[in-house]
MIZA-222560 format. One record per atom (N, C-alpha, C): chain; atom name; x, y, z. Coordinates in pm, 1 decimal, padded with zeros to 6 digits. Layout:
// MIZA-222560
- A; CA; X; Y; Z
...
***
This chain:
// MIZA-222560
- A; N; 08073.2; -04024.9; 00254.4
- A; CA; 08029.9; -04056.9; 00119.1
- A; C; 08025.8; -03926.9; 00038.0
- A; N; 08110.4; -03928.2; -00077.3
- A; CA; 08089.4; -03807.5; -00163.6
- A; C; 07924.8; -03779.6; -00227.2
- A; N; 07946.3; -03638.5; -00292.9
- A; CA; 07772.5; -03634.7; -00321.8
- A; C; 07726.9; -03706.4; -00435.4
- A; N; 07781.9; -03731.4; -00545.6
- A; CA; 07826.7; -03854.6; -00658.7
- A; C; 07705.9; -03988.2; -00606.1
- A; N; 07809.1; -04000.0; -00516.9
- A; CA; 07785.2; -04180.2; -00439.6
- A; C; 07660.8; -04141.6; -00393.2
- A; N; 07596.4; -04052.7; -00307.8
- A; CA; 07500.1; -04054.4; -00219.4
- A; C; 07342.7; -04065.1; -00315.3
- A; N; 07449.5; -03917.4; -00399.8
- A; CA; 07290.9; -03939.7; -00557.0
- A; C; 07257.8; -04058.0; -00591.4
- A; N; 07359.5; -04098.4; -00652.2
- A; CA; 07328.0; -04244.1; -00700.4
- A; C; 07289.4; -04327.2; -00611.5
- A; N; 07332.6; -04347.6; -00502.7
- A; CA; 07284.9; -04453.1; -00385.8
- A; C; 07072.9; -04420.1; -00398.9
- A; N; 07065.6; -04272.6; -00316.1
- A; CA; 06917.5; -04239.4; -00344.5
- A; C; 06865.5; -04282.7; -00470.4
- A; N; 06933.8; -04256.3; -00584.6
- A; CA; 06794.0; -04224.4; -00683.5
- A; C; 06780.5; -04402.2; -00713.7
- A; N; 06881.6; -04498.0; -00710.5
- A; CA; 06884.1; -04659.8; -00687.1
- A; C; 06767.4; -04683.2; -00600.0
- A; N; 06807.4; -04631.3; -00512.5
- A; CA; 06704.2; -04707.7; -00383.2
- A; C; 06533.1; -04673.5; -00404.0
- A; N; 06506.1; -04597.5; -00509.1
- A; CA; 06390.2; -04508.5; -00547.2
- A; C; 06375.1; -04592.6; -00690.2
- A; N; 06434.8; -04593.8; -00760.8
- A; CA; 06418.9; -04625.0; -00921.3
- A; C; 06504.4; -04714.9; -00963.9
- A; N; 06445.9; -04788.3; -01067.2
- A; CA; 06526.6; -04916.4; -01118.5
- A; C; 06588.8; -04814.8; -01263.2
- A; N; 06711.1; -04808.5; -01233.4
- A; CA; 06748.9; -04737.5; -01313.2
- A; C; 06867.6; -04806.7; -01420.5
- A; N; 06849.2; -04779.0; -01542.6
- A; CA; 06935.9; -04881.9; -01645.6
- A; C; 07018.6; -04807.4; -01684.1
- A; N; 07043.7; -04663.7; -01694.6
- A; CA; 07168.5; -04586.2; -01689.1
- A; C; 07122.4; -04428.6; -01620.0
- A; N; 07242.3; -04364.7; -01598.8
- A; CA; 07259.7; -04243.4; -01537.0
- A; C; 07397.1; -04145.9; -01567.1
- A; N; 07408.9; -04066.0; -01583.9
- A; CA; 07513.8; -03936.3; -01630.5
- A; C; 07502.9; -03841.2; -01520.5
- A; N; 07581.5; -03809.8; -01461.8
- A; CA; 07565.9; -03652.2; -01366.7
- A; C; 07648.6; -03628.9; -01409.2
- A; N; 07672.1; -03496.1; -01432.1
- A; CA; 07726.8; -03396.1; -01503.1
- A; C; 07756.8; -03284.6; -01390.0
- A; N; 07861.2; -03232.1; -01336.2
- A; CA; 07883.9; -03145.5; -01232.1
- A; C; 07919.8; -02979.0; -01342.4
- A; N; 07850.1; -02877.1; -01280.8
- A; CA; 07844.3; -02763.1; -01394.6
- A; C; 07868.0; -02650.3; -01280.0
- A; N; 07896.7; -02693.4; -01132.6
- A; CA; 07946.6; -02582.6; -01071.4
- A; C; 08006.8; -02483.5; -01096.8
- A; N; 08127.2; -02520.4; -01150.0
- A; CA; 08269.3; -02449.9; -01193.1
- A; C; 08178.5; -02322.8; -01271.2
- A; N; 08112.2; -02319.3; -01337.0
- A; CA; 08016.1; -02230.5; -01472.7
- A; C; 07956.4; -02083.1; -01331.1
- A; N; 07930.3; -02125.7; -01252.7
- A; CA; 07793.1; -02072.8; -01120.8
- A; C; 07911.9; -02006.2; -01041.8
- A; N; 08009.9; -02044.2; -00990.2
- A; CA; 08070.6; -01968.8; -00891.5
- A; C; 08079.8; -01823.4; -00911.3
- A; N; 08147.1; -01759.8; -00973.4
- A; CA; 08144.5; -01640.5; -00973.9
- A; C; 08022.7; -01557.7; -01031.5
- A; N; 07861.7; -01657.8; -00982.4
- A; CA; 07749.5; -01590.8; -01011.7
- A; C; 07723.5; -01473.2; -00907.6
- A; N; 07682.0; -01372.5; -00935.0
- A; CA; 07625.7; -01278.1; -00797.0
- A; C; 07567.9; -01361.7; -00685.7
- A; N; 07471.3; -01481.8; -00693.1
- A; CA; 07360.1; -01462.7; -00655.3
- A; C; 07424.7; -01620.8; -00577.7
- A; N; 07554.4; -01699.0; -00612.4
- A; CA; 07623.3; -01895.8; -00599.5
- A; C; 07650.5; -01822.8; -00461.3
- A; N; 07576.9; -01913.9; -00364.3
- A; CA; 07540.2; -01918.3; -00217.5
- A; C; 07645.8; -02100.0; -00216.2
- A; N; 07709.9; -02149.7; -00277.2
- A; CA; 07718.2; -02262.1; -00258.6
- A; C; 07630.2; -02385.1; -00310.6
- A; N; 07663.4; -02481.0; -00266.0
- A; CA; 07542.4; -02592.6; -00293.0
- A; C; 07617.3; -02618.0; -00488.6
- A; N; 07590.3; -02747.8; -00505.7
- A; CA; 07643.0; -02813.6; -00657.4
- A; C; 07565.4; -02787.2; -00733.4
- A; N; 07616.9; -02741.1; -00871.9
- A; CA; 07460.1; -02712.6; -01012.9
- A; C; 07507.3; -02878.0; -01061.3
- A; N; 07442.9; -02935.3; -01084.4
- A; CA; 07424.3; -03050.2; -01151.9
- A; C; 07326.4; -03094.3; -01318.3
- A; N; 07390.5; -03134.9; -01383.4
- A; CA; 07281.0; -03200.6; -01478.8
- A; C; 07306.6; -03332.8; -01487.6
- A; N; 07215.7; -03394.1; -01503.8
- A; CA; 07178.5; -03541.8; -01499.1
- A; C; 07071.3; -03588.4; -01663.0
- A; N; 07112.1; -03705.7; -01727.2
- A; CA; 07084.6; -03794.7; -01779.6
- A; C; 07028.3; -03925.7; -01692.7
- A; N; 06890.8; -03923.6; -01660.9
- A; CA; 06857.2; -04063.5; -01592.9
- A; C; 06725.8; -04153.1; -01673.5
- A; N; 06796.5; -04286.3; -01732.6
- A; CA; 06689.1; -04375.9; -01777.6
- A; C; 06651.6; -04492.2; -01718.5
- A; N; 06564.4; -04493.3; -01723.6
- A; CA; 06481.4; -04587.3; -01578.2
- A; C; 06367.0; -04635.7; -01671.4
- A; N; 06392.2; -04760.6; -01611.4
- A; CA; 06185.3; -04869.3; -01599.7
- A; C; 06097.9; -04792.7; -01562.6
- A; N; 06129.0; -04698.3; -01439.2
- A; CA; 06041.5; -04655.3; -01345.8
- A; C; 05948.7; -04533.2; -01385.1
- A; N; 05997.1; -04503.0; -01511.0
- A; CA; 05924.1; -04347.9; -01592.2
- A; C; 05829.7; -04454.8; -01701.7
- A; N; 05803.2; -04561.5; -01670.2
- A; CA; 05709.9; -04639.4; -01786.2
- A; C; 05585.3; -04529.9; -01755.1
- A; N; 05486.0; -04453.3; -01861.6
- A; CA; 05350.5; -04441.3; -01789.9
- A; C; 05388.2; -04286.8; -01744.1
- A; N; 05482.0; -04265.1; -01680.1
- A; CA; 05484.5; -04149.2; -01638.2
- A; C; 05556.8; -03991.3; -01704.4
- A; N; 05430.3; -03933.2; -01690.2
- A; CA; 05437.0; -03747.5; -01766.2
- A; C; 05623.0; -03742.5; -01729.8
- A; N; 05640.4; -03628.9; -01766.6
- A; CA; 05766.0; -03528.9; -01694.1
- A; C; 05777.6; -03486.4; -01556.7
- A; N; 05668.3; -03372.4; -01537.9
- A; CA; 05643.4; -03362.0; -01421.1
- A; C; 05637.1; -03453.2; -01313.1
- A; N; 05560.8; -03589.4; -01341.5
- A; CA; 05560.8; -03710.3; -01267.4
- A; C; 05748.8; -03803.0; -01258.0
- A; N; 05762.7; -03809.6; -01341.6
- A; CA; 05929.7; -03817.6; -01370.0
- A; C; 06039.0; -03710.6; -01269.0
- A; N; 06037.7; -03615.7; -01303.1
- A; CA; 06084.3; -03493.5; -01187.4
- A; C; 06082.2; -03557.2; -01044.5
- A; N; 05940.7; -03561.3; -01039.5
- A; CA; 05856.0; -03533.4; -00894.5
- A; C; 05913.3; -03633.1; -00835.9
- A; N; 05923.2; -03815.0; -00914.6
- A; CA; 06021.9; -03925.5; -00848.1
- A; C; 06135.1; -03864.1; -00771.3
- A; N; 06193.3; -03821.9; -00903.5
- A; CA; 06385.1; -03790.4; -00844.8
- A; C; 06367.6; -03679.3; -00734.8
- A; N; 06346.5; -03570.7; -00744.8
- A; CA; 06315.9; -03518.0; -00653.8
- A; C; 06256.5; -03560.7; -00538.4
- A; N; 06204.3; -03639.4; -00495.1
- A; CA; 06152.6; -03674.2; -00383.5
- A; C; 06246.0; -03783.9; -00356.6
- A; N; 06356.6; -03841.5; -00412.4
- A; CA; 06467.2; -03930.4; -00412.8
- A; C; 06557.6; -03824.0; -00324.8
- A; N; 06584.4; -03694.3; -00354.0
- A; CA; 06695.7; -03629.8; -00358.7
- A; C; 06662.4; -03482.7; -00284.7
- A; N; 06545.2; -03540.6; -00180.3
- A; CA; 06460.6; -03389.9; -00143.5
- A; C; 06533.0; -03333.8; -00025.2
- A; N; 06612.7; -03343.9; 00055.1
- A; CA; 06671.1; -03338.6; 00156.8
- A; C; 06833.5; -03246.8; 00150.2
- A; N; 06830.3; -03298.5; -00010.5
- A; CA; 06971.8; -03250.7; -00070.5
- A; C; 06971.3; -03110.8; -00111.6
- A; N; 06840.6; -03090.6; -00195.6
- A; CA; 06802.6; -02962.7; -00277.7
- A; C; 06773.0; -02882.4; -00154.2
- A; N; 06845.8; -02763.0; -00211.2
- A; CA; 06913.0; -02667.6; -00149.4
- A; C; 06974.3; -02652.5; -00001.4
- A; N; 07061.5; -02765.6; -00008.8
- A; CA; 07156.4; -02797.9; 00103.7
- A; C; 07320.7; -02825.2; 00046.1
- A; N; 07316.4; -02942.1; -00013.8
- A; CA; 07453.3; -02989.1; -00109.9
- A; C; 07437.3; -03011.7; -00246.8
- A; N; 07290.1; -02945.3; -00264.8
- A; CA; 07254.0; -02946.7; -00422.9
- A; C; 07165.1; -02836.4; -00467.5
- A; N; 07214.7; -02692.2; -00531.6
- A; CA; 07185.0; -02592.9; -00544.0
- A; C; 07070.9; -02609.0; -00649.4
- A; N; 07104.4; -02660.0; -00752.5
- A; CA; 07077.1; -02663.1; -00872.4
- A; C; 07071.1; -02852.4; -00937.6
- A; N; 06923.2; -02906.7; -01020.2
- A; CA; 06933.3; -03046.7; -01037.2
- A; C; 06867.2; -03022.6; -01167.5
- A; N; 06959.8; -03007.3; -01287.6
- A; CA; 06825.4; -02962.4; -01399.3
- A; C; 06878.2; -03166.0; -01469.6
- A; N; 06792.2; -03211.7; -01494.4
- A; CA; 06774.9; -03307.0; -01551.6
- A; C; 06632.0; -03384.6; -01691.8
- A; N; 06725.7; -03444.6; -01764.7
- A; CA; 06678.5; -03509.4; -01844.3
- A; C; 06637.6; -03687.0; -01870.9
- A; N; 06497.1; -03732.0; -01818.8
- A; CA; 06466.8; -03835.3; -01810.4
- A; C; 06417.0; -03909.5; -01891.6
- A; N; 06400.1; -04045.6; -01918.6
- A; CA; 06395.2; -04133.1; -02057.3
- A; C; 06358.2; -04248.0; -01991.4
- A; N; 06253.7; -04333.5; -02084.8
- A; CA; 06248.2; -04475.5; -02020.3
- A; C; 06353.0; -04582.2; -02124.7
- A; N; 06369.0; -04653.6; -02123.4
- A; CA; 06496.0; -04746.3; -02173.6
- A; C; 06441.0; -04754.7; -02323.4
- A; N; 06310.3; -04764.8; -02368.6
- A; CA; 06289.7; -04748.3; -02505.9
- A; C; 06312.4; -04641.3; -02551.7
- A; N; 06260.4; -04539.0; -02497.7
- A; CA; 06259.3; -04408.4; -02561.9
- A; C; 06417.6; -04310.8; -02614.5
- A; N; 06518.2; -04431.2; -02496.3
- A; CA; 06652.0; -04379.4; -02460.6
- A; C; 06697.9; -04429.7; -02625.5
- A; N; 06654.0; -04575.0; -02647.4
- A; CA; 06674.7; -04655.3; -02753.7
- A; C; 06667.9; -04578.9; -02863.9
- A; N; 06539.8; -04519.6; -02858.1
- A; CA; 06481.2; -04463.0; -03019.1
- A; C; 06574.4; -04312.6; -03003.9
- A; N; 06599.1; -04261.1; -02924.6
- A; CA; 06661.2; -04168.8; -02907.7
- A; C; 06799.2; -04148.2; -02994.7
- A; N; 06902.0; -04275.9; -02920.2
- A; CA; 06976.0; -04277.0; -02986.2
- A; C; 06999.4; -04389.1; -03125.6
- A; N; 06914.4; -04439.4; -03143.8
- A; CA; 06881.7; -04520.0; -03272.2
- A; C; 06904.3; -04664.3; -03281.2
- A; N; 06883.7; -04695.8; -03132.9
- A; CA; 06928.1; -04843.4; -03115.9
- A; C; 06758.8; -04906.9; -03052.4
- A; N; 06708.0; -04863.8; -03104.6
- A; CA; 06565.8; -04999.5; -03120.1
- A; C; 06598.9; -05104.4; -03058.3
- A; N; 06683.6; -05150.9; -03192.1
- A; CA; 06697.7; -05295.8; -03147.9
- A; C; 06770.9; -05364.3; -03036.6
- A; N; 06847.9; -05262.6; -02935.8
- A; CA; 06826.5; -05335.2; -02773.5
- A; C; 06718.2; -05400.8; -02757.0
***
């Protein structure tokens, strides 16, 4: 299973999630001093499951979805989380 499939498989099996974006930003990191390997990733994830919940609490989900990965086949997970309204007002569609 590629790492794509596996993310998504985890952060599913963890969160009811109504959309998702990963964004692969490796290519940017390789010729860092310091790129040991492992994928930089950014992620877009909007979920039911952030109803109620801070940032930190939001994080702390996915991450504990994806804890096994970080810093093994996932160097780097900077992400941006939203609940399905907020995604709405975000981009100006309320009226979903």
């Amino acid at each position: 299973m590629n790492l794509y499939n596996e993310i998504e498989k985890r952060l599913h099996e963890q969160l009811d999630i109504d959309q998702m974006d990963i964004k692969d930003d490796t290519g940017r990191h390789i010729h860092h001093k310091n790129f040991d390997g492992g994928a930089h990733l950014s992620a877009v994830i909007i979920s039911s499951s952030f109803e109620g919940l801070n940032l930190l609490e939001r994080h702390k989900k996915v991450y504990e979805a994806l804890h096994d990965m970080i810093k093994r086949e996932i160097h780097a997970f900077s992400m941006k989380t939203y609940t399905l309204e907020e995604w709405n007002n975000l981009k100006g569609n309320s009226d979903r």
